[in-house]
C-alpha positions as CSV (number, residue, x, y, z in Angstrom):
1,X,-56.9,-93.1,70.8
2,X,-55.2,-89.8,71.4
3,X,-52.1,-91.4,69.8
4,X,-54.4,-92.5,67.0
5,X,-55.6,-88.8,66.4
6,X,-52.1,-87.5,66.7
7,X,-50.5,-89.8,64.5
8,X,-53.8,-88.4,62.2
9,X,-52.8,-85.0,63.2
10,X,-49.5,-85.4,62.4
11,X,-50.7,-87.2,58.6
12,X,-52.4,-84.0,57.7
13,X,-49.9,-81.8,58.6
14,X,-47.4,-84.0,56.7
15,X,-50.1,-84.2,53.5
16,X,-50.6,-80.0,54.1
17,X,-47.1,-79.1,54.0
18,X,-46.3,-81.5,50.9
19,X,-49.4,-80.1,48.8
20,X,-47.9,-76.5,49.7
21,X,-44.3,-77.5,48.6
22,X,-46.3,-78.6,45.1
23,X,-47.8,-75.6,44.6
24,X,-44.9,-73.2,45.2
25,X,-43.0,-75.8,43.1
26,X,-45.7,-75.4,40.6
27,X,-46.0,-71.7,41.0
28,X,-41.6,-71.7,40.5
29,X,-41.9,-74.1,37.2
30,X,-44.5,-71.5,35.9
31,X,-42.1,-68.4,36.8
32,X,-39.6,-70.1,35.2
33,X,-41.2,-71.2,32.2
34,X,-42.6,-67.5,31.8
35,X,-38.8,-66.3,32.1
36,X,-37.4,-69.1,29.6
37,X,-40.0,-67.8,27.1
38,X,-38.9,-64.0,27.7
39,X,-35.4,-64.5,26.9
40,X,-36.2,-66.5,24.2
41,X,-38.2,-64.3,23.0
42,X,-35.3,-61.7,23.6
43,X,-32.7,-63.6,22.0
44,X,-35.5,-64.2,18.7
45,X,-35.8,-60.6,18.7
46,X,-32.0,-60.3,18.6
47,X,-30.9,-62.4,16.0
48,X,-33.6,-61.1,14.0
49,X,-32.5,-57.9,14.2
50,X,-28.7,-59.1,13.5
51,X,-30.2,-60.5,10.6
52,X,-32.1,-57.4,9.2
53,X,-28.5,-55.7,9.7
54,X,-26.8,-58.1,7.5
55,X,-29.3,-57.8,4.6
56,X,-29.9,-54.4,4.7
57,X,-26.0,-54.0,4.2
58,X,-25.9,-56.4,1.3
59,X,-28.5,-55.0,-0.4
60,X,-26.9,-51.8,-0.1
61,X,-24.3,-53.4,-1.9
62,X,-25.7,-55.1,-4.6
63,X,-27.7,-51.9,-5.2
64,X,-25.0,-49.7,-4.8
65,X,-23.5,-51.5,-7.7
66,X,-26.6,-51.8,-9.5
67,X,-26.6,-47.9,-9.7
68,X,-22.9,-47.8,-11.2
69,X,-24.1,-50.4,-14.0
70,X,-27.2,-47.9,-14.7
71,X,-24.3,-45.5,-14.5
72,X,-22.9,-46.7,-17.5
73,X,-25.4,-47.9,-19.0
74,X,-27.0,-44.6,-19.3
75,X,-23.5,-43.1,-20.5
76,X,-22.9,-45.7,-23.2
77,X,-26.7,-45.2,-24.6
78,X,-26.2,-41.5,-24.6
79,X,-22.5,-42.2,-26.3
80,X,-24.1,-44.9,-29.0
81,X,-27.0,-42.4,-29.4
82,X,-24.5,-39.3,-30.2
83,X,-22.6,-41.5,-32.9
84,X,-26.1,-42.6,-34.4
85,X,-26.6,-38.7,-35.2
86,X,-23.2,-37.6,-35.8
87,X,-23.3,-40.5,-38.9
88,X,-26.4,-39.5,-39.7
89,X,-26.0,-35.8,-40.2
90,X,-22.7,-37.0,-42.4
91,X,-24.0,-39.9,-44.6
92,X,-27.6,-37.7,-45.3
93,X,-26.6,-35.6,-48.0
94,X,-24.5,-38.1,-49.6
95,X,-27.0,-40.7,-49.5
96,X,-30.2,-38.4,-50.7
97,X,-28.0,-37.9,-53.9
98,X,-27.8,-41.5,-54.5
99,X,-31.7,-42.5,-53.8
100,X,-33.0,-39.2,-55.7
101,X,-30.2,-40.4,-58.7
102,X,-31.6,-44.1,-58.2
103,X,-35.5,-42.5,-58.7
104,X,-35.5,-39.9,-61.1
105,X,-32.7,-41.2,-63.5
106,X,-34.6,-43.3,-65.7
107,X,-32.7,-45.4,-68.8
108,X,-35.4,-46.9,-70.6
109,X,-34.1,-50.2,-72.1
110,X,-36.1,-53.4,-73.6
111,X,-35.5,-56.2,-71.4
112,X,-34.1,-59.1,-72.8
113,X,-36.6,-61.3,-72.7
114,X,-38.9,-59.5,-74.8
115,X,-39.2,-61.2,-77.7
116,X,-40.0,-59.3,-80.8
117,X,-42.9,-60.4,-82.9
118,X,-42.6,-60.8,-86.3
């Protein structure tokens, strides 16, 4: 009988030591996981920021060169603009002349089909 309650013994010991293995293998699966999801997290955080970098440089770009095209689109307004009034203030004179002739000159003429009554 003593054998019987070593052998017992020795069964509970053998189940104690196994449930303790689980557990600190349980307890190094859940440090593990915790540390996987760090440096994922790490490495997310990373390329992210790589990312950022690279579009904050090509918008720089593109709006770098946006600003040269409003550049020149603001000089050739201002130029068109300047040749608007320069042909203005040379054609005005000329052209007053012409409408003021066109208005007040008056020819008074029958028209032809006006057909005389007789």
């Amino acid at each position: 009988m003593t054998s019987q309650s070593q052998g017992i013994q020795q069964l509970l010991q053998a189940e104690k030591r196994a449930k303790d293995k689980l557990e600190e293998a349980k307890k190094r699966k859940g440090k593990r996981l915790k540390q996987a999801k760090e440096e994922a997290i790490a490495e997310i955080d990373h390329y992210r920021l790589q990312r950022e970098k690279e579009f904050r440089n090509k918008q720089t770009n593109v709006m770098g060169s946006q600003g040269n095209f409003s550049a020149k689109i603001e000089e050739q307004t201002t130029e068109t603009i300047r040749n608007l009034t320069s042909s203005y203030h040379k054609n005005m004179e000329s052209m007053m002349k012409k409408l003021l002739s066109t208005i007040c000159d008056i020819n008074p003429e029958v028209h032809p089909n006006f057909r005389h009554a007789v």
